[in-house]
MARFIKOL-929055 format. One line per field, with one value per residue (C-alpha): residue number from 0; residue in three letters; x, y, z. Coordinates in nm, 3 decimals. Example, Ala and Ser with C-alpha at 12.3 -4.5 7.8 and 13.67 -1.06 7.14 Angstrom:
// MARFIKOL-929055
seq	c(0, 1)
type	c(ALA, SER)
east	c(1.230, 1.367)
north	c(-0.450, -0.106)
up	c(0.780, 0.714)
// end
This chain:
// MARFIKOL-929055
seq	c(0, 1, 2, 3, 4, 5, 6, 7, 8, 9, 10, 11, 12, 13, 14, 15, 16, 17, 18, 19, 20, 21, 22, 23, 24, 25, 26, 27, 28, 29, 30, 31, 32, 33, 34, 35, 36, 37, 38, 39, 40, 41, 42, 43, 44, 45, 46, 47, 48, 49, 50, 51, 52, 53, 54, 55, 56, 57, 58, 59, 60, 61, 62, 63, 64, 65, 66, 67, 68, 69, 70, 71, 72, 73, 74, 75, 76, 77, 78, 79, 80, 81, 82, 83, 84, 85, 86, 87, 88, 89, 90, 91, 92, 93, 94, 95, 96, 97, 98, 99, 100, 101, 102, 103, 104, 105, 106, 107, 108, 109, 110, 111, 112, 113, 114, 115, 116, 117, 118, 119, 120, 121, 122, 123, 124, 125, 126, 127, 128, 129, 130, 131, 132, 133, 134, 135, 136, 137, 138, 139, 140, 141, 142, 143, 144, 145, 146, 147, 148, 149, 150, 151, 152, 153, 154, 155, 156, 157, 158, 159, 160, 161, 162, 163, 164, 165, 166, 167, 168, 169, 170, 171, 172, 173, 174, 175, 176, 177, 178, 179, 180, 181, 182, 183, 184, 185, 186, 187, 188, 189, 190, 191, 192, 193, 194, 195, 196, 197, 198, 199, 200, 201, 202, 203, 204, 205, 206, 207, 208, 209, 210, 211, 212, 213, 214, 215, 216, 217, 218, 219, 220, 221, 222, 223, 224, 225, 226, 227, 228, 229, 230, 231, 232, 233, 234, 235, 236, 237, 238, 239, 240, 241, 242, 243, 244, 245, 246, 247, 248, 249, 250, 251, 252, 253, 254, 255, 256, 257, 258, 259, 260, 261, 262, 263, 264, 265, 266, 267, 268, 269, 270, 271, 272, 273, 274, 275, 276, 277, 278, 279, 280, 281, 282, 283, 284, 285, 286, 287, 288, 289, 290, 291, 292, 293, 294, 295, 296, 297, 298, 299, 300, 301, 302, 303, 304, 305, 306, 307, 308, 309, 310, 311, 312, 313, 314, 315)
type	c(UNK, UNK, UNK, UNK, UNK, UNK, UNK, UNK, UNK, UNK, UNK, UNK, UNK, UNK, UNK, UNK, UNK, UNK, UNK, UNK, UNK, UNK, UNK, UNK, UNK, UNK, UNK, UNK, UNK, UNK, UNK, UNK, UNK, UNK, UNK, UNK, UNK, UNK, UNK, UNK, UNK, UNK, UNK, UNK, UNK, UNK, UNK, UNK, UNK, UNK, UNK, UNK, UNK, UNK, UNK, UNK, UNK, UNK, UNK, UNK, UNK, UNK, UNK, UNK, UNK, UNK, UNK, UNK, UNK, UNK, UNK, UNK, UNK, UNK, UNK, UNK, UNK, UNK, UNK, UNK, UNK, UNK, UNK, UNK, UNK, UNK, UNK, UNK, UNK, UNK, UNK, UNK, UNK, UNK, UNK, UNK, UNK, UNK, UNK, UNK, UNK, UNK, UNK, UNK, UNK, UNK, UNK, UNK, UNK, UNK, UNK, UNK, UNK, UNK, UNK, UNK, UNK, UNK, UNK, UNK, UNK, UNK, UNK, UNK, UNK, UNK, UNK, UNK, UNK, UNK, UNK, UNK, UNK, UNK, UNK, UNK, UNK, UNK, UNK, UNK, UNK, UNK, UNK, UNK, UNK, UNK, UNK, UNK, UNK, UNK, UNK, UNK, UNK, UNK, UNK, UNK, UNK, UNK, UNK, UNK, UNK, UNK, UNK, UNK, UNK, UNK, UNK, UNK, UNK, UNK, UNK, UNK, UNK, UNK, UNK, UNK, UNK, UNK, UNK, UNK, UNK, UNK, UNK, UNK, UNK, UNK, UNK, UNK, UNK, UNK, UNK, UNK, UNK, UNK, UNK, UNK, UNK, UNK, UNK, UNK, UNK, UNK, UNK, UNK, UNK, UNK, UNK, UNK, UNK, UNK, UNK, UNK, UNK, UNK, UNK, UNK, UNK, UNK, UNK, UNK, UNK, UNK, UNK, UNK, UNK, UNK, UNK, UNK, UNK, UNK, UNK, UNK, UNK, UNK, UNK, UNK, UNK, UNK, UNK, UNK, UNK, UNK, UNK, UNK, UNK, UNK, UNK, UNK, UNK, UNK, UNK, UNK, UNK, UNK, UNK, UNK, UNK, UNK, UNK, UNK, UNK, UNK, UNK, UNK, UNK, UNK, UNK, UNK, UNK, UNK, UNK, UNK, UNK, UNK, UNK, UNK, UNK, UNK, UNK, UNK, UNK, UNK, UNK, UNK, UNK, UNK, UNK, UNK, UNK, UNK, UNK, UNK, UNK, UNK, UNK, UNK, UNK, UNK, UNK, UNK, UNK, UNK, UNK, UNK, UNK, UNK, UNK, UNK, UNK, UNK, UNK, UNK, UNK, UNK, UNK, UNK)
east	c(0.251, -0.085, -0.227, -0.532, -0.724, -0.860, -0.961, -1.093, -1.238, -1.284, -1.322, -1.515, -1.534, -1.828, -1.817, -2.003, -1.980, -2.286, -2.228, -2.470, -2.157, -1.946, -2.220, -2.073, -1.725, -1.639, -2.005, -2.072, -2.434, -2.583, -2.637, -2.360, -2.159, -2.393, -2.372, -2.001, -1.867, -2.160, -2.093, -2.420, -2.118, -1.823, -1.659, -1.454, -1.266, -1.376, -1.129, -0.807, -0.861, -0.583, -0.433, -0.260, -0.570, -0.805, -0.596, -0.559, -0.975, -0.953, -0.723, -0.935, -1.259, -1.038, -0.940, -1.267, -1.303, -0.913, -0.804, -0.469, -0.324, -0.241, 0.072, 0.163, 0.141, 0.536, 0.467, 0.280, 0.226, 0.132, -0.036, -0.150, -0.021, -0.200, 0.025, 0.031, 0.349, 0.627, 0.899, 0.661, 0.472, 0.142, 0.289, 0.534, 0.248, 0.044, 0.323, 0.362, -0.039, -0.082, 0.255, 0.332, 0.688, 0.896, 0.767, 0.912, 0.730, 0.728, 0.537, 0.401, 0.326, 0.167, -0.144, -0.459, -0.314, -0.111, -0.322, -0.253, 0.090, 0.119, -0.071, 0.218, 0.483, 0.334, 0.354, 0.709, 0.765, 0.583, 0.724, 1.056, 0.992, 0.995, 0.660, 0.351, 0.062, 0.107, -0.127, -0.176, -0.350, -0.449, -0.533, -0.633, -0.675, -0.776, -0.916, -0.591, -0.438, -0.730, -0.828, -1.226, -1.211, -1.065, -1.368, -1.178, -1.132, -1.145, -1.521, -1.413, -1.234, -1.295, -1.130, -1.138, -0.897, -0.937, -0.713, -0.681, -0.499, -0.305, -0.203, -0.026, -0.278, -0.689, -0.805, -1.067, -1.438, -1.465, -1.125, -1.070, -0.801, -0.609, -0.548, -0.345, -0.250, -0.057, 0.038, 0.210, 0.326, 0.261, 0.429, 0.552, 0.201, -0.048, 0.032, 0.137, 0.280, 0.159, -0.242, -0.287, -0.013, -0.027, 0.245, 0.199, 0.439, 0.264, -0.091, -0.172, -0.380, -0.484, -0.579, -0.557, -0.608, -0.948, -1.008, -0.644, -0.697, -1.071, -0.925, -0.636, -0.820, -1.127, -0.857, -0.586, -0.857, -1.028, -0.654, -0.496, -0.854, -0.823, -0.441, -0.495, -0.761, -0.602, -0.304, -0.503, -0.703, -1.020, -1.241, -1.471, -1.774, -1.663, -1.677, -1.930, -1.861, -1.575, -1.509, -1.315, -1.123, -1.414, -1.315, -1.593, -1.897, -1.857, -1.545, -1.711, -1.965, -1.818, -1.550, -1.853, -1.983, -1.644, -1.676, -2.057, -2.109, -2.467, -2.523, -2.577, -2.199, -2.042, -2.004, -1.991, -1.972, -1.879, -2.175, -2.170, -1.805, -1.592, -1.301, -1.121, -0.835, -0.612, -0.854, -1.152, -1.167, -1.086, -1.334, -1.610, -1.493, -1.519, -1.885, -2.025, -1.849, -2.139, -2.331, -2.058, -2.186, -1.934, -1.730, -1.801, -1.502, -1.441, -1.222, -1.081, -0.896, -0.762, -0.601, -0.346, -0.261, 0.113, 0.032, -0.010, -0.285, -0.345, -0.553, -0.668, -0.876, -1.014, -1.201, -1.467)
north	c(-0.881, -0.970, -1.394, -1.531, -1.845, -1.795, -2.176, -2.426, -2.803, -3.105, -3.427, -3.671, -4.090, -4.269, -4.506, -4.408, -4.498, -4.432, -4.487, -4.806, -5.014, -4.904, -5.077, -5.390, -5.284, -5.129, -5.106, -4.736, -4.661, -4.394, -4.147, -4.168, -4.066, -3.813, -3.668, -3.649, -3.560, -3.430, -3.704, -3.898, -4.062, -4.011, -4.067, -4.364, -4.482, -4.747, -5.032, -4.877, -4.508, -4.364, -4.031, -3.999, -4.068, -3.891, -3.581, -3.650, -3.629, -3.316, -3.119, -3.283, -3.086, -2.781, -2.790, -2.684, -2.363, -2.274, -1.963, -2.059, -2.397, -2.661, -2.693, -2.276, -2.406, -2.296, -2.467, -2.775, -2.852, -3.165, -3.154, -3.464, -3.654, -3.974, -4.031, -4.327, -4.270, -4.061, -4.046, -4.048, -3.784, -3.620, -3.308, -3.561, -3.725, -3.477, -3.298, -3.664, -3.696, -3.358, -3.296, -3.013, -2.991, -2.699, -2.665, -2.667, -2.945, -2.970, -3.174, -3.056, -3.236, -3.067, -3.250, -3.121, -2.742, -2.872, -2.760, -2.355, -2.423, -2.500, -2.201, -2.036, -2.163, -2.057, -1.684, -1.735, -1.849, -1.583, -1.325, -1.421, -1.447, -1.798, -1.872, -1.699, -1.990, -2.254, -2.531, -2.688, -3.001, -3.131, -3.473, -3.752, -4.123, -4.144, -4.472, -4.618, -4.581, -4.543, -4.836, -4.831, -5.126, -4.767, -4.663, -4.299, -4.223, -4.513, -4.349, -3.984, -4.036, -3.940, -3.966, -3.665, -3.417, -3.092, -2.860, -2.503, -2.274, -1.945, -1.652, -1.331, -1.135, -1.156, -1.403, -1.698, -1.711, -1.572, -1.511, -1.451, -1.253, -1.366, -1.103, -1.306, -1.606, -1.738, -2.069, -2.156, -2.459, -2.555, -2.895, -2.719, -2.698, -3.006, -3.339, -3.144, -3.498, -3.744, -3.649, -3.754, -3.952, -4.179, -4.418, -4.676, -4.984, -4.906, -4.865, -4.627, -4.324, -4.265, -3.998, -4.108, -3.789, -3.630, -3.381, -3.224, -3.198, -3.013, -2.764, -2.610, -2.618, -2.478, -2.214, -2.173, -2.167, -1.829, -1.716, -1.811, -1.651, -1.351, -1.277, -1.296, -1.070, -0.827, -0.814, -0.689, -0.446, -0.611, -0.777, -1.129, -0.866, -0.803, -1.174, -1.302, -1.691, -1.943, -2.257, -2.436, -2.744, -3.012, -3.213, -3.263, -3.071, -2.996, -2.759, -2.590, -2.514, -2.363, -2.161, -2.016, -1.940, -1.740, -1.557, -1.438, -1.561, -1.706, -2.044, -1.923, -1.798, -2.100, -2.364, -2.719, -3.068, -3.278, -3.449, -3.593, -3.670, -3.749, -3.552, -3.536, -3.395, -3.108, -3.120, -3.061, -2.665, -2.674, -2.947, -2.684, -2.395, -2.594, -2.713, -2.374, -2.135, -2.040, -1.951, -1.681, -1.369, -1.141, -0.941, -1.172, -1.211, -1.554, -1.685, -2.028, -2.134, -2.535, -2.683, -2.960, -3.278, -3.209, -2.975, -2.659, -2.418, -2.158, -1.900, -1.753, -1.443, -1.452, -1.161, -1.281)
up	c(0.158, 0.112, 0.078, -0.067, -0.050, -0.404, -0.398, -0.122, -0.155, 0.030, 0.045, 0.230, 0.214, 0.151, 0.465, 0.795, 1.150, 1.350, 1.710, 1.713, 1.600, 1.930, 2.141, 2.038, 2.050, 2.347, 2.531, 2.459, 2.346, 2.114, 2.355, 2.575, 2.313, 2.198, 2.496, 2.554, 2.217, 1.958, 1.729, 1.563, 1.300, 1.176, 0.831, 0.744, 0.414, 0.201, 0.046, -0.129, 0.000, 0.236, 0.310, 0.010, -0.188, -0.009, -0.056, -0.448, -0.459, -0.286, -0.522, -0.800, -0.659, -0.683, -1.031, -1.139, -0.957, -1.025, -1.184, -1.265, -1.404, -1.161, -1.272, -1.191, -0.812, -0.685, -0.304, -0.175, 0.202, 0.328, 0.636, 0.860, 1.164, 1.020, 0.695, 0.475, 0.428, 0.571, 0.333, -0.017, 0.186, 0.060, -0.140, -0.363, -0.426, -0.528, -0.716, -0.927, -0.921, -1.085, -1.267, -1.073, -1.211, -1.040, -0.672, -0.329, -0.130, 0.236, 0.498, 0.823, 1.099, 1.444, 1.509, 1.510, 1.401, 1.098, 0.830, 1.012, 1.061, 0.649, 0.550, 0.801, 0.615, 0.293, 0.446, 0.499, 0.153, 0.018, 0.218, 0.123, -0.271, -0.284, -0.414, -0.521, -0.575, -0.338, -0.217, 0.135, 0.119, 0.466, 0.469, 0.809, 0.794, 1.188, 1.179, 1.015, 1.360, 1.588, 1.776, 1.851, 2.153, 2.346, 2.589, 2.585, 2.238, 1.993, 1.891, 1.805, 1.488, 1.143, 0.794, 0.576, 0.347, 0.216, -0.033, -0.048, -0.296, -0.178, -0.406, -0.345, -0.542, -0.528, -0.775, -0.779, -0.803, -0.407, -0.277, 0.111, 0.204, 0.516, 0.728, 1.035, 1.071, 1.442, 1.579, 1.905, 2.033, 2.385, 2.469, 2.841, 2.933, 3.140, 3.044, 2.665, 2.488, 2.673, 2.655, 2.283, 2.114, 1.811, 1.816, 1.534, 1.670, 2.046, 2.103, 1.795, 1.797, 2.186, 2.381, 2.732, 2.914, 2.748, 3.011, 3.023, 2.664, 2.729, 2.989, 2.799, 2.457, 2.561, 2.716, 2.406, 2.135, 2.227, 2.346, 2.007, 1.860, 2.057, 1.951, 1.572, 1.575, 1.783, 1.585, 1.303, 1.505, 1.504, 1.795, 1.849, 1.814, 1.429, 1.378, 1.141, 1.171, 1.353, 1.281, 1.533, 1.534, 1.524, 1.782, 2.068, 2.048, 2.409, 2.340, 2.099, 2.304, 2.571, 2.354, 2.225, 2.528, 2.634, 2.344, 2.368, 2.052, 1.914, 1.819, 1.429, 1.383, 1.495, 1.212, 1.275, 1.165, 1.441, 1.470, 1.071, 1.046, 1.395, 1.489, 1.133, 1.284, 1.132, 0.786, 1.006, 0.988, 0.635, 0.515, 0.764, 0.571, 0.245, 0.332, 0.418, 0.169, 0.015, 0.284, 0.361, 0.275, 0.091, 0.322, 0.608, 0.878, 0.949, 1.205, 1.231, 1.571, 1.614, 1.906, 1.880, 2.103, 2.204, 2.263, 1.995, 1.918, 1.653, 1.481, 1.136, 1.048, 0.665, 0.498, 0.211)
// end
């Protein structure tokens, strides 16, 4: 069985945070924060825009570049851990949004690896015969839960959504073929659950233990990275580009540096948007995709608060 991302877009609000405004908020200057997480400012959503909607604008940048109708999609998958709403989720609304009128739809929620635990659930669907064009739509409204007086983390966040289209056969204006994907959960490990949490009737979005959360990403990215490669034969040397989860500049950094690999294959955009959580690697993806060259190996590796980890390996 072979999958396709035959389509990718993204979306991105208008509002900005530059790290000025947390000088007045919780005492953290420019540089500080610079220094400590890569971010110059982050993306925020303007009046009326929430998950929901910002995942709607994403599919709608799709359209354009699809090469089947919209309403051929057979499986949507809502990814996010910041929803506007859990029972209406993402994919229903999409499905109404779009009139999408026989698909499965299914939400996903894993944190920061959500949007690569959808596109795994799409394998199983299509290796079970259960759908052939599906969509995962990935979609984080951080700062509807963050809370920026937070000297530890109320500065990282970013709002953002991106959509991507997967087919069982090669179609679309420049189709990459995924050749692995793998996701793991890892709640048994360090302080797993209690390092990030967002708990909307308590505290919100918080991620008291930052450095736990450093050590074993830093760690499970290149081993998650590492393991979907291998199982398709191939090595980090036959890597063209990563993009890893875009949440401190810092862990990029040095799971670059573990891998030997040079500042120019490592795609980024941290420092522009914030940590936009489980969208982040997808909205990267979506903002680079035609600097990919064709044939270009790309692999994408994410790391999860709760924890969870997980890796992809595309060929352009």
């Amino acid at each position: 069985m072979r999958m396709f991302i035959n389509t990718i877009s993204h979306y991105i609000p208008e509002g900005r945070v530059p790290n000025a405004y947390f000088k007045k908020i919780n005492g953290l200057d420019d540089e500080w924060i610079y220094e400590r997480t890569g971010i110059r400012v982050r993306s925020k959503v303007t009046a009326g825009e929430n998950t929901n909607t910002m995942a709607v604008e994403a599919v709608k940048r799709a359209i354009k570049d699809l090469p089947f109708d919209i309403r051929e999609v057979d499986l949507i998958v809502g990814a996010s851990y910041s929803p506007y709403d859990t029972v209406a989720t993402i994919g229903h609304v999409i499905q109404r949004e779009f009139g999408i009128q026989d698909a499965r739809v299914v939400y996903i929620s894993a944190a920061c690896s959500s949007m690569l635990n959808a596109i795994e659930i799409v394998e199983g669907y299509f290796a079970t015969g259960k759908a052939s064009r599906a969509l995962v739509v990935a979609s984080e409204h951080n700062t509807a839960y963050s809370d920026e007086t937070c000297e530890k983390s109320g500065h990282l966040w970013g709002d953002g959504a991106t959509a991507l289209f997967i087919s069982d056969e090669l179609m679309g204006r420049k189709p990459g073929e995924i050749l692995n994907i793998f996701t793991r959960g890892l709640g048994n490990v360090g302080k797993g659950p209690n390092a990030v949490y967002l708990r909307p009737k308590n505290e919100g979005l918080k991620m008291p233990d930052g450095c736990d959360v450093f050590v074993y990403a830093c760690n499970f990215m290149r081993v998650a990275l590492e393991h979907s490669l291998e199982s398709c034969h191939l090595s980090i040397e036959d890597l063209d580009f990563i993009i890893p989860h875009q949440a401190n500049q810092r862990i990029i950094n040095n799971l670059a540096r573990q891998l030997n690999l040079p500042t120019k294959k490592v795609l980024s955009n941290i420092s522009e948007l914030g940590n936009t959580g489980c969208a982040s690697t997808g909205i990267c993806l979506s903002q680079n995709i035609d600097k990919i060259p064709e044939d270009s190996l790309v692999g994408i590796t994410v790391f999860g608060g709760g924890y969870s980890a997980g890796a992809l390996v595309l060929r352009f």
